[in-house]
LOLOTOR-459640 format. One record per residue (C-alpha): residue number from 1; residue in one letter; chain; y, z, x. Coordinates in Angstrom, 2 decimals, padded with zeros to 5 digits. Layout:
+-----+------+-----+---------+---------+---------+
: seq : type : mol :       v :       w :       u :
+-----+------+-----+---------+---------+---------+
: NUM :    A :   A :       Y :       Z :       X :
...
+-----+------+-----+---------+---------+---------+
This chain:
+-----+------+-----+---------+---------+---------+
: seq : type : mol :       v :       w :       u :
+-----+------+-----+---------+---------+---------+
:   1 :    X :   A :  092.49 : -009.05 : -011.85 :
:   2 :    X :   A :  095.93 : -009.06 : -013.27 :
:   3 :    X :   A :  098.93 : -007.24 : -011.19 :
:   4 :    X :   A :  101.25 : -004.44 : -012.03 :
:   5 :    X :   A :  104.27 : -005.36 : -013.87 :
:   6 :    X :   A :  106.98 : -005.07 : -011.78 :
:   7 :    X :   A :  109.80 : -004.23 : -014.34 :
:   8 :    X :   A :  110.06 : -002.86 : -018.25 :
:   9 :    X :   A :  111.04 : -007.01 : -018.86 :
:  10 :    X :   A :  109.01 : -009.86 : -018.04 :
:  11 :    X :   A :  109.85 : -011.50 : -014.72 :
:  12 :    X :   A :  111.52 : -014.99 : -014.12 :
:  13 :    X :   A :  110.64 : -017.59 : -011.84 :
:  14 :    X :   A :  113.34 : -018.76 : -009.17 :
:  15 :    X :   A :  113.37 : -020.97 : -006.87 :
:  16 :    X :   A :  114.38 : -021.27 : -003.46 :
:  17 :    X :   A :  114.50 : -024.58 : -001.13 :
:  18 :    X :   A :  113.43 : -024.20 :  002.11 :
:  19 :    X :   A :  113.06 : -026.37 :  005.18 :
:  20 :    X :   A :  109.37 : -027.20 :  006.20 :
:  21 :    X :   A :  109.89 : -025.27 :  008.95 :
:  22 :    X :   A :  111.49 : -022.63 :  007.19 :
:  23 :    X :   A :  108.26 : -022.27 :  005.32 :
:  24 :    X :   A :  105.95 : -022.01 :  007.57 :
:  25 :    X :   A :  107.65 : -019.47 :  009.14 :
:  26 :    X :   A :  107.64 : -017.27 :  005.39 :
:  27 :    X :   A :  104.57 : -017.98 :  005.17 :
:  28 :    X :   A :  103.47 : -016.88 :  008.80 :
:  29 :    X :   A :  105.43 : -013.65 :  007.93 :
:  30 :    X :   A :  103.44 : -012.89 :  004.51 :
:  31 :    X :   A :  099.73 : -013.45 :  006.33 :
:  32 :    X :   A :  100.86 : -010.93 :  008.86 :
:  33 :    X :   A :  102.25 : -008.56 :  005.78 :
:  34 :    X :   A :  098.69 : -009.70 :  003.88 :
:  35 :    X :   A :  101.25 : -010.37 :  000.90 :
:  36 :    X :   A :  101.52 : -014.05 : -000.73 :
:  37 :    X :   A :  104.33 : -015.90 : -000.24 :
:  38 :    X :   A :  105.66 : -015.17 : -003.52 :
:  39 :    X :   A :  105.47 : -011.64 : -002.54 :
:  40 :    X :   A :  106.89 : -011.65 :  000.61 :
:  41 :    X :   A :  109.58 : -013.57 : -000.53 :
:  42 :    X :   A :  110.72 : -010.82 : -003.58 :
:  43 :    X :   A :  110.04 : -008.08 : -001.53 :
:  44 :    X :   A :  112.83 : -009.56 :  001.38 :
:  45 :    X :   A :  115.05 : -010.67 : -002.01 :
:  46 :    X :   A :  114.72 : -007.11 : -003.53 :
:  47 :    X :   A :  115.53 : -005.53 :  000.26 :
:  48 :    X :   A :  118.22 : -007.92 :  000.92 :
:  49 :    X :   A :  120.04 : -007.07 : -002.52 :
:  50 :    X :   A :  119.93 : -003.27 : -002.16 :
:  51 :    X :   A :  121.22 : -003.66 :  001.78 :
:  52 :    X :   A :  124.16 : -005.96 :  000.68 :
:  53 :    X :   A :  125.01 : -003.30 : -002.80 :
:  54 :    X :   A :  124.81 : -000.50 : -000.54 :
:  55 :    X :   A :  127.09 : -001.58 :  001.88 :
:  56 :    X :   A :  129.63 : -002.21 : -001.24 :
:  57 :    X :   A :  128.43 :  000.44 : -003.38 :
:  58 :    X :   A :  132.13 :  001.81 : -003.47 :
:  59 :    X :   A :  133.11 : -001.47 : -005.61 :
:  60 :    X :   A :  130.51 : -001.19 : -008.23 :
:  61 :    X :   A :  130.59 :  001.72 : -010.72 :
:  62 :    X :   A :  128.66 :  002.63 : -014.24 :
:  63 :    X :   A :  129.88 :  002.76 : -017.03 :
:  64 :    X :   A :  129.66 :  003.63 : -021.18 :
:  65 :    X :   A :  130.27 :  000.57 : -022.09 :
:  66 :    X :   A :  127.61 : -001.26 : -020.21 :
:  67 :    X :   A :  124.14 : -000.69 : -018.79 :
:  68 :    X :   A :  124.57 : -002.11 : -015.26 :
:  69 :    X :   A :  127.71 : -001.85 : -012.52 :
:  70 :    X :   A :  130.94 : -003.78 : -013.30 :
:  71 :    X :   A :  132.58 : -005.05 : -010.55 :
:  72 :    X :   A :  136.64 : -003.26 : -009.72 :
:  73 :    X :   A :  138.95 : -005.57 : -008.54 :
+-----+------+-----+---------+---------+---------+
């Protein structure tokens, strides 16, 4: 059974080094979610972006020219 696309474009692989320890510990955290680590791990990504734009969403504006925010220095 395939999965839901997650976005209009095809998604990218990234990758992310973590301690043994560090691992486990995602891991322990996606069992308990019933989510793979994969998952788990693009779900806290995805959260942790929109927490850290929100808190600086005075900084980033739209505009004509382009199809995402532009930084305003």
């Amino acid at each position: 059974m395939s999965r839901p696309a997650r976005a209009e474009a095809p998604s990218l692989p990234t990758t992310t080094r973590l301690s043994p320890a560090e691992h486990r510990r995602v891991a322990q955290a996606a069992a308990v979610n019933h989510q793979s680590v994969s998952q788990f791990s693009r779900d806290a990504l995805m959260d942790a972006a929109e927490e850290c734009l929100a808190e600086h969403r005075e900084a980033f504006r739209p505009t004509k020219l382009h199809t995402g925010p532009i930084l305003i220095s």
